[in-house]
C-alpha positions as CSV (number, residue, x, y, z in Angstrom):
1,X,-4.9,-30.1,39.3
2,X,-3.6,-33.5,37.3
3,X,-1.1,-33.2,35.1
4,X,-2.7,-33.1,31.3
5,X,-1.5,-35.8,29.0
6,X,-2.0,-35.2,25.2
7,X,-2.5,-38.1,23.6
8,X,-4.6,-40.7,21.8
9,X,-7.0,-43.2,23.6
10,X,-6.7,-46.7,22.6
11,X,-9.8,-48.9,23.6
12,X,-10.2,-52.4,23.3
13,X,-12.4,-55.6,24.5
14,X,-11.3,-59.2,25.2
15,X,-12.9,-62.3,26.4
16,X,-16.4,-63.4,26.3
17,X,-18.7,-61.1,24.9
18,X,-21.9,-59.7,27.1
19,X,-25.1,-58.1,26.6
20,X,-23.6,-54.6,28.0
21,X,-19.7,-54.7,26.8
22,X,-20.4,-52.1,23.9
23,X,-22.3,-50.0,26.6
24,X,-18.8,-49.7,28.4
25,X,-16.9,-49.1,25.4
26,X,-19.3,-46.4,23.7
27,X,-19.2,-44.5,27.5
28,X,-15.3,-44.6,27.5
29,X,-15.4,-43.1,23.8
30,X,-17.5,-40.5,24.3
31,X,-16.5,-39.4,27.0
32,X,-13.0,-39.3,26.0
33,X,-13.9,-37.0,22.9
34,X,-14.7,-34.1,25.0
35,X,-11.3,-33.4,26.3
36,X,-9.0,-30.9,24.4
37,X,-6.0,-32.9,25.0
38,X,-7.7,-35.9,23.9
39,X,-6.2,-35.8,20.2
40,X,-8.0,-38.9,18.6
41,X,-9.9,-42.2,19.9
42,X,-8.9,-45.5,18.2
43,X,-10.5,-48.7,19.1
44,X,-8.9,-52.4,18.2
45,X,-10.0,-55.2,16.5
46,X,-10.1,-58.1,18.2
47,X,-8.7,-57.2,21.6
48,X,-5.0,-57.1,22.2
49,X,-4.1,-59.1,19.0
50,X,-5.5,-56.0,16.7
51,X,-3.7,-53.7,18.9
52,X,-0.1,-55.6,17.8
53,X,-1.2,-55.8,14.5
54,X,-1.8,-52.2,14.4
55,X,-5.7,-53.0,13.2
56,X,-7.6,-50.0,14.7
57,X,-10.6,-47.9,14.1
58,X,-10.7,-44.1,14.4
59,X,-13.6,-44.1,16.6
60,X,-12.6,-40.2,17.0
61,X,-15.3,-40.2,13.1
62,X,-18.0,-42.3,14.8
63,X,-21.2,-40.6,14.9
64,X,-22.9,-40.7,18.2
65,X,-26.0,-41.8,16.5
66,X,-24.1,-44.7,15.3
67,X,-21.8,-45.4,18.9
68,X,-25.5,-45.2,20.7
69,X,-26.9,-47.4,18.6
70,X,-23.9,-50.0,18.7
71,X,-24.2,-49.6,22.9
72,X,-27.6,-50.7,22.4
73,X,-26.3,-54.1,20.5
74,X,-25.0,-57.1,22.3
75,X,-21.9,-58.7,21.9
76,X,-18.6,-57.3,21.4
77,X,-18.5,-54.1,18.9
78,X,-15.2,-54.2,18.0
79,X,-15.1,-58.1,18.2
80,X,-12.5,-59.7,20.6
81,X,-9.9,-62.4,21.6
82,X,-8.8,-65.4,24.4
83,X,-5.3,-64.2,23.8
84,X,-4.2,-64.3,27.0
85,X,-0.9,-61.9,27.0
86,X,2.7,-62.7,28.7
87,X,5.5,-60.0,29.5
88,X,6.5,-60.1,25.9
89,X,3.4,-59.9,24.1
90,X,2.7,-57.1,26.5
91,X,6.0,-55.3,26.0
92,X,4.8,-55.3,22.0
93,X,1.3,-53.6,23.1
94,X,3.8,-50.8,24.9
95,X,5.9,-50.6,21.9
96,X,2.8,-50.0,19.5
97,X,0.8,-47.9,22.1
98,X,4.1,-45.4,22.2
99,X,4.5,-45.6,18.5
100,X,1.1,-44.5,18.3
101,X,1.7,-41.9,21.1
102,X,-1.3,-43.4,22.6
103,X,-1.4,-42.0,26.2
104,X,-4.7,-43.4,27.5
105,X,-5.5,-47.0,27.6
106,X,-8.5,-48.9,28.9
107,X,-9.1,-52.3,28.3
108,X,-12.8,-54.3,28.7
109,X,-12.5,-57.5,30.1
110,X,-12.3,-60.0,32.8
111,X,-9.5,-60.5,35.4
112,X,-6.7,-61.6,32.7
113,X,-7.5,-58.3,30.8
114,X,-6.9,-56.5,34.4
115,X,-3.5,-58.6,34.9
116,X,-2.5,-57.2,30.7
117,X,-3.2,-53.6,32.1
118,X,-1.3,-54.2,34.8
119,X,2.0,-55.8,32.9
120,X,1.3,-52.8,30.1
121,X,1.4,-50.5,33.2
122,X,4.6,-51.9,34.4
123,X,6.2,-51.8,31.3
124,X,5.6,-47.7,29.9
125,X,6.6,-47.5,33.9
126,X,10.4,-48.8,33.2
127,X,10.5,-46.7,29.2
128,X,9.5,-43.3,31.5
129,X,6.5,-42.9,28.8
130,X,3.5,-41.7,30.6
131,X,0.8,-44.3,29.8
132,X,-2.4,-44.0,31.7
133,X,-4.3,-47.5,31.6
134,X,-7.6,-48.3,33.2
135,X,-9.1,-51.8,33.3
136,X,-12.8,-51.6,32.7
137,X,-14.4,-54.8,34.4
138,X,-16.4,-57.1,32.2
139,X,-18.0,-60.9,33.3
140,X,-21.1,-62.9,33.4
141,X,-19.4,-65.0,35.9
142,X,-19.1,-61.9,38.2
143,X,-16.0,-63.1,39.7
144,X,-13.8,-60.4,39.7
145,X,-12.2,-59.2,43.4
146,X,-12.9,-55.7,44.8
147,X,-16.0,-54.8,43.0
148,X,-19.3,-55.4,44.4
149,X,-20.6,-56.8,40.9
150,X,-19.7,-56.9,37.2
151,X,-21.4,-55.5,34.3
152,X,-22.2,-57.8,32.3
153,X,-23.6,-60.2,35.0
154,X,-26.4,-58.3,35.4
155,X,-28.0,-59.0,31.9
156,X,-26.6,-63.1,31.9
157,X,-28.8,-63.5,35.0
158,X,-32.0,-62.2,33.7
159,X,-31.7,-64.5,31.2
160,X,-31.1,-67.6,33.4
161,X,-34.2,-66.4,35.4
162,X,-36.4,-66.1,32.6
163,X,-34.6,-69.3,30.9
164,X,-35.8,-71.2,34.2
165,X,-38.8,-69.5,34.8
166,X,-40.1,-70.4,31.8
167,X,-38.5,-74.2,31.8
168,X,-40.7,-73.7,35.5
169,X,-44.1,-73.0,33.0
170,X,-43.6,-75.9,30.9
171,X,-42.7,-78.3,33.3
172,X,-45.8,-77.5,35.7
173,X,-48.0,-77.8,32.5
174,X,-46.1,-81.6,32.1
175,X,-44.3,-82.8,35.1
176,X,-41.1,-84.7,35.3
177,X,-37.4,-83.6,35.7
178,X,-35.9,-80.7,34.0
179,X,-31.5,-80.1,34.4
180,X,-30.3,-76.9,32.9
181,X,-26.8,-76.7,32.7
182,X,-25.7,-73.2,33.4
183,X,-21.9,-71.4,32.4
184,X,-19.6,-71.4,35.4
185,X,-16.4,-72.6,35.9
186,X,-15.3,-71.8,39.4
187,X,-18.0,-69.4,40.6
188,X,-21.4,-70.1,40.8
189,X,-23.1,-66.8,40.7
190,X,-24.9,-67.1,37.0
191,X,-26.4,-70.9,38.0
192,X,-27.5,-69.4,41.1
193,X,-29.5,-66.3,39.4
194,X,-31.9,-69.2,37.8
195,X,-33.9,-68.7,41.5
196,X,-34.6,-65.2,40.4
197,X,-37.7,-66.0,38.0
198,X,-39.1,-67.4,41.2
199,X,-42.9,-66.4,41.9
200,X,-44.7,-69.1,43.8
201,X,-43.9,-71.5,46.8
202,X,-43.6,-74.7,44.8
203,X,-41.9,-72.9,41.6
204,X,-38.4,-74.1,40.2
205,X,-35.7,-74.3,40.2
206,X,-36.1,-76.9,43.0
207,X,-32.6,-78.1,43.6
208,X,-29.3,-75.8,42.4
209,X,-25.9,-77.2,42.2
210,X,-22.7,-74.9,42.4
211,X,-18.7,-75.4,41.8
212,X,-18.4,-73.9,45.4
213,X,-19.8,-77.0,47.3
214,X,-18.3,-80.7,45.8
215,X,-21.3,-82.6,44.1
216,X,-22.4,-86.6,45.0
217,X,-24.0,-88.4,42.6
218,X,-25.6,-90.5,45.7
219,X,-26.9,-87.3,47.2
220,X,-28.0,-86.2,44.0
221,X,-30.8,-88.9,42.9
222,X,-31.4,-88.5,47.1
223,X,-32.2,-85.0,46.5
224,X,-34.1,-85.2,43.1
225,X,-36.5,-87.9,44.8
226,X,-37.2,-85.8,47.6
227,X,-38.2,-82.9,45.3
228,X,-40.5,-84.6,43.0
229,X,-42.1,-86.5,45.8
230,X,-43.0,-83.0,47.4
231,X,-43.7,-81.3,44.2
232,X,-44.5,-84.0,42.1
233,X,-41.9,-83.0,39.5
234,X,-38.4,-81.2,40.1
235,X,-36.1,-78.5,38.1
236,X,-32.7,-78.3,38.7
237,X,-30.0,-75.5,37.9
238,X,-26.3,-77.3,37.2
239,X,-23.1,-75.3,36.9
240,X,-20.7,-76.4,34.2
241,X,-18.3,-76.4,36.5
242,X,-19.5,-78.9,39.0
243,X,-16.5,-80.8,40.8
244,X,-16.6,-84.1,42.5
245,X,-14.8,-84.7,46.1
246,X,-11.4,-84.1,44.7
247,X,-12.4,-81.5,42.6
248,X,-11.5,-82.5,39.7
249,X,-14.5,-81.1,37.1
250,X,-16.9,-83.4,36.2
251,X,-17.5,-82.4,32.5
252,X,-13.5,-83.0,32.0
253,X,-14.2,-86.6,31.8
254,X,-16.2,-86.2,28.7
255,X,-14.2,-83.9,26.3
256,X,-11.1,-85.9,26.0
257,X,-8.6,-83.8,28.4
258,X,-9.1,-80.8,25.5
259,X,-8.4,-77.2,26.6
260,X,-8.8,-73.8,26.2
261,X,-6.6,-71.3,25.1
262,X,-6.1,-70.0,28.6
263,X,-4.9,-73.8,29.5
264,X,-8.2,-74.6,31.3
265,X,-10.3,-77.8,30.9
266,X,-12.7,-77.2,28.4
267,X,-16.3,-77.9,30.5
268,X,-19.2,-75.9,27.3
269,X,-19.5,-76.8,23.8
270,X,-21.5,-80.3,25.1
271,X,-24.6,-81.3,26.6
272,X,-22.4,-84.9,28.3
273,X,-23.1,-83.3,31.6
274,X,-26.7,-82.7,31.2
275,X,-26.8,-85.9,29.5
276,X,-25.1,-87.8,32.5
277,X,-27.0,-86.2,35.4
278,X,-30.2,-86.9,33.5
279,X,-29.2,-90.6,32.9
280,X,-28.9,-91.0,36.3
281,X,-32.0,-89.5,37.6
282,X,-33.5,-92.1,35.3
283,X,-31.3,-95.2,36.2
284,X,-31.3,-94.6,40.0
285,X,-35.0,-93.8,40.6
286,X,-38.4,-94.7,38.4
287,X,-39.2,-91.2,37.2
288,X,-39.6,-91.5,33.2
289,X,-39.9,-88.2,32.0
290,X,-35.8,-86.8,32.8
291,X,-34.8,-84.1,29.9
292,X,-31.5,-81.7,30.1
293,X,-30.2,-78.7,28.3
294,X,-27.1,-76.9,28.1
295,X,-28.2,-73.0,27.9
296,X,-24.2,-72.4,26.5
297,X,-23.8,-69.1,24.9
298,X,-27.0,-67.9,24.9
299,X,-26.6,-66.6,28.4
300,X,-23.7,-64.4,27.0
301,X,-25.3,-61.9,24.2
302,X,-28.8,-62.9,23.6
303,X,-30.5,-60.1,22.4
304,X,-33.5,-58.4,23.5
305,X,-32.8,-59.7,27.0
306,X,-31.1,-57.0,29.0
307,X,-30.7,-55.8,32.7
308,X,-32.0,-51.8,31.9
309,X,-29.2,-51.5,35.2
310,X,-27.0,-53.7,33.7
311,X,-26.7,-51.4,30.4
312,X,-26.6,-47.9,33.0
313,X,-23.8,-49.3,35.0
314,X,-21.7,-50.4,32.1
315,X,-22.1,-47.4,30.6
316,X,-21.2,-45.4,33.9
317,X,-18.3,-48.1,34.3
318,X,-16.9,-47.2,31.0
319,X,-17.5,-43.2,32.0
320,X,-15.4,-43.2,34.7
321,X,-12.6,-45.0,33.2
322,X,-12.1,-41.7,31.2
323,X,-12.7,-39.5,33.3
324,X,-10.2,-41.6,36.8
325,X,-7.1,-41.3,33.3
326,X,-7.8,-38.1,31.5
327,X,-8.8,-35.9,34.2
328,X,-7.3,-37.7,37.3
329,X,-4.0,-38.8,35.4
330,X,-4.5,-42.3,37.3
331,X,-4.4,-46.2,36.3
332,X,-6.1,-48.9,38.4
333,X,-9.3,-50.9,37.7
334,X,-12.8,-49.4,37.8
335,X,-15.1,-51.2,40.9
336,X,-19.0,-50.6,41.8
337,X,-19.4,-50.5,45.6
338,X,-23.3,-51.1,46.6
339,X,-24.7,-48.5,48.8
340,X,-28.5,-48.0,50.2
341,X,-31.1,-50.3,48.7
342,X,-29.8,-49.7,45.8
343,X,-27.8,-47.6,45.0
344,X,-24.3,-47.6,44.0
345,X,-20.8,-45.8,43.7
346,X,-17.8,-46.0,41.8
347,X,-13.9,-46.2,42.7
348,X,-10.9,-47.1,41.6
349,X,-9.2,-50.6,42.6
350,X,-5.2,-51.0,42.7
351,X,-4.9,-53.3,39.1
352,X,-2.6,-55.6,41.4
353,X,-5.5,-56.3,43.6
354,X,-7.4,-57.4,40.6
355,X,-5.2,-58.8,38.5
356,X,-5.1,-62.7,37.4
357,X,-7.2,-64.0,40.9
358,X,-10.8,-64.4,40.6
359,X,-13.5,-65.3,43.6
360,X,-16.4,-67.3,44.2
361,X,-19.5,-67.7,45.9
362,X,-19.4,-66.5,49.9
363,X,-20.7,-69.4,52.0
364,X,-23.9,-66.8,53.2
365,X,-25.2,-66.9,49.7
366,X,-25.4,-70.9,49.9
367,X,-27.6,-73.0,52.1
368,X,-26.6,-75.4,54.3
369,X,-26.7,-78.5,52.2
370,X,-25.6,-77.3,49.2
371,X,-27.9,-77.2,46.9
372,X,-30.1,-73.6,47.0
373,X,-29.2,-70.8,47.5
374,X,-30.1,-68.1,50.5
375,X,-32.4,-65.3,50.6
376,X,-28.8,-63.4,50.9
377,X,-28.3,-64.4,47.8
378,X,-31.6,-62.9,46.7
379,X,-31.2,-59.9,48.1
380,X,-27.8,-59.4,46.4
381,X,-28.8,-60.4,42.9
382,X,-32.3,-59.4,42.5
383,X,-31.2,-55.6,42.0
384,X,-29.0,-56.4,39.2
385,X,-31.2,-58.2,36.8
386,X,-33.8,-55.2,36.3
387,X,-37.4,-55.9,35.6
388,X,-39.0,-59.5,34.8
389,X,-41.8,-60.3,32.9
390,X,-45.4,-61.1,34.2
391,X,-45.9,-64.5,35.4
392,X,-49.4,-65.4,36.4
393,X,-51.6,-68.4,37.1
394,X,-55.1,-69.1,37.3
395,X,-57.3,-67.7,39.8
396,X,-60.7,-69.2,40.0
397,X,-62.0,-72.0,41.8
398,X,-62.8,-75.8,41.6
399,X,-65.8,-77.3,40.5
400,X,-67.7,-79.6,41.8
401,X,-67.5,-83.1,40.3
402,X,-70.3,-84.6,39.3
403,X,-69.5,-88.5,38.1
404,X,-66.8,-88.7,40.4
405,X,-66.8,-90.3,43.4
């Protein structure tokens, strides 16, 4: 039997928020209140900043009524942060945890949050204080290594489906060319998902662009021509993080060398990609109708548009964190493995082997010239996204002209 820890749970969130982040934290809540040893639950505001400012609720007086109905609710619950912690500021989450005599930690997030459990791990490791910390993973990039999938990911790709399955409606209705821009930095999972709405052979999205494969303006237009002279119009899916030959990102030549706070070139917060690629569709070829959007946060937490397995694997995600440090005594990182058709399992991933590195695209999920993807890809994703809504045309026949010859 695992050695019982009494203690407090501390439970926090960082990074973007999702559709299904609360559904994690609300599973790791309650299901830390049913252990004896499990003294009270505090949760922190804003991620790893309100745990050094000691700014924490006692979710211990939460109703479930009121936790259920906040796992229901996108977005981060108890808001979060883009700190992104060093040694030191991770020494100061110890110091506070022990101070607290916090003895169970899990933290929702994305591979940086797994790299902060992993330095908080190291550090009540050297103090002898038994800290048990669990990284709960969190992404609509679903980038994270080990795991199969991430929650979160799930939910962002149904709305890129419908997003482009309804772009797909209104651009059949009045042809021309349609470029959504889709969140992605390195991996080019959630741009890929825009296939997903697809019901009919000549449906869009007709050409998708990822960061995995380097992008030609040349074979670009070349592809965009080809599509709308087979479909007589063409939709495209665009990652944000498209790179050119030396892969250096695209969108950084248009927002002025600024960064994030995790050093990276900002690439969201303007449409001058969609804007470019569209301005070349209409320079290099003689197609007049060319519009582009940037879909930007509203893949992240838009509400009333969430994977139903999304929200149950979250919630099991979030589960199982509790249950791997309070009954197992164990630290790592929680990781979904896929079994059956489909079906899946949970383990426990060393929080080294997650930690900082993400991962992209496999080449099987991206055809051969670089801009689709595979039915591999299909197969893999269209579990995650849940059910769609119905998409129908017309059924009834032609009739016979009369004045026209």
């Amino acid at each position: 039997m695992a050695k019982v820890l009494e203690g407090k749970v501390l439970v926090a969130q960082g990074g973007g928020p999702t559709a299904v982040i609360n559904q994690s934290l609300v599973g790791a809540v309650l299901e830390s209140r049913k252990f004896p040893q499990v003294t009270r639950v505090y949760g922190a505001i804003h991620g790893v900043r309100g745990i050094i400012e000691e700014d924490f609720l006692d979710l211990t007086e939460a109703t479930t009524h009121n936790l259920e109905a906040v796992a229901q609710t996108p977005s981060s619950g108890l808001c979060s942060t883009r700190d992104k912690p060093d040694v030191e500021y991770c020494r100061k989450i110890f110091t506070v945890c022990q101070a607290h005599e916090v003895r169970y930690f899990f933290y929702i997030g994305g591979n940086d949050s797994a790299d902060t459990c992993r330095i908080v791990n190291e550090e009540s490791d050297k103090a002898g204080y038994e800290l048990r910390v669990i990284h709960i993973p969190k992404t609509i990039d679903n980038d994270l290594k080990v795991t199969d999938h991430c929650p979160g990911y799930g939910s962002a790709a149904k709305f890129v489906a419908q997003a482009f399955a309804g772009a797909n409606l209104d651009n059949r209705a009045i042809p021309g060319v349609y470029i959504g821009i889709v969140m992605g930095r390195h991996a080019g999972f959630l741009t890929a998902a825009s296939i997903l709405g697809k019901k009919y052979p000549d449906d869009g999205p007709h050409l998708i662009y990822m960061p995995e494969r380097p992008f030609d303006k040349k074979q670009f237009v070349q592809d965009v021509q080809e599509a709308y002279k087979k479909y007589g119009r063409c939709i495209i899916a665009a990652s944000e993080g498209l790179v050119d030959a030396k892969g250096v990102a695209i969108a950084s030549q248009f927002t002025g060398g600024e960064k994030d706070s995790h050093g990276n070139i900002q690439l969201s917060g303007t449409g001058a990609l969609g804007d470019l690629l569209a301005s070349w569709v209409k320079n290099e070829t003689n197609i007049k109708r060319v519009r582009a959007d940037t879909l930007g946060y509203l893949q992240r937490s838009f509400l009333g548009c969430v994977s139903e397995v999304d929200q149950f694997e979250a919630r099991e995600a979030g589960e199982k964190a509790a249950q791997y440090a309070i009954w197992h005594n164990l630290d790592g990182s929680v990781v979904i493995r896929r079994i059956g058709d489909y079906a899946v399992e949970y383990g426990l991933a060393k929080l080294t082997d997650v930690a900082r590195e993400s991962t992209c695209m496999p080449d099987e999920f991206i055809n051969e010239q670089g801009n689709g993807v595979t039915d591999a890809f299909i197969r893999y994703a269209r579990p995650l996204i849940g059910d769609l809504p119905i998409m129908e045309r017309i059924a009834a026949p032609s009739v016979r002209p009369i004045l026209k010859k």
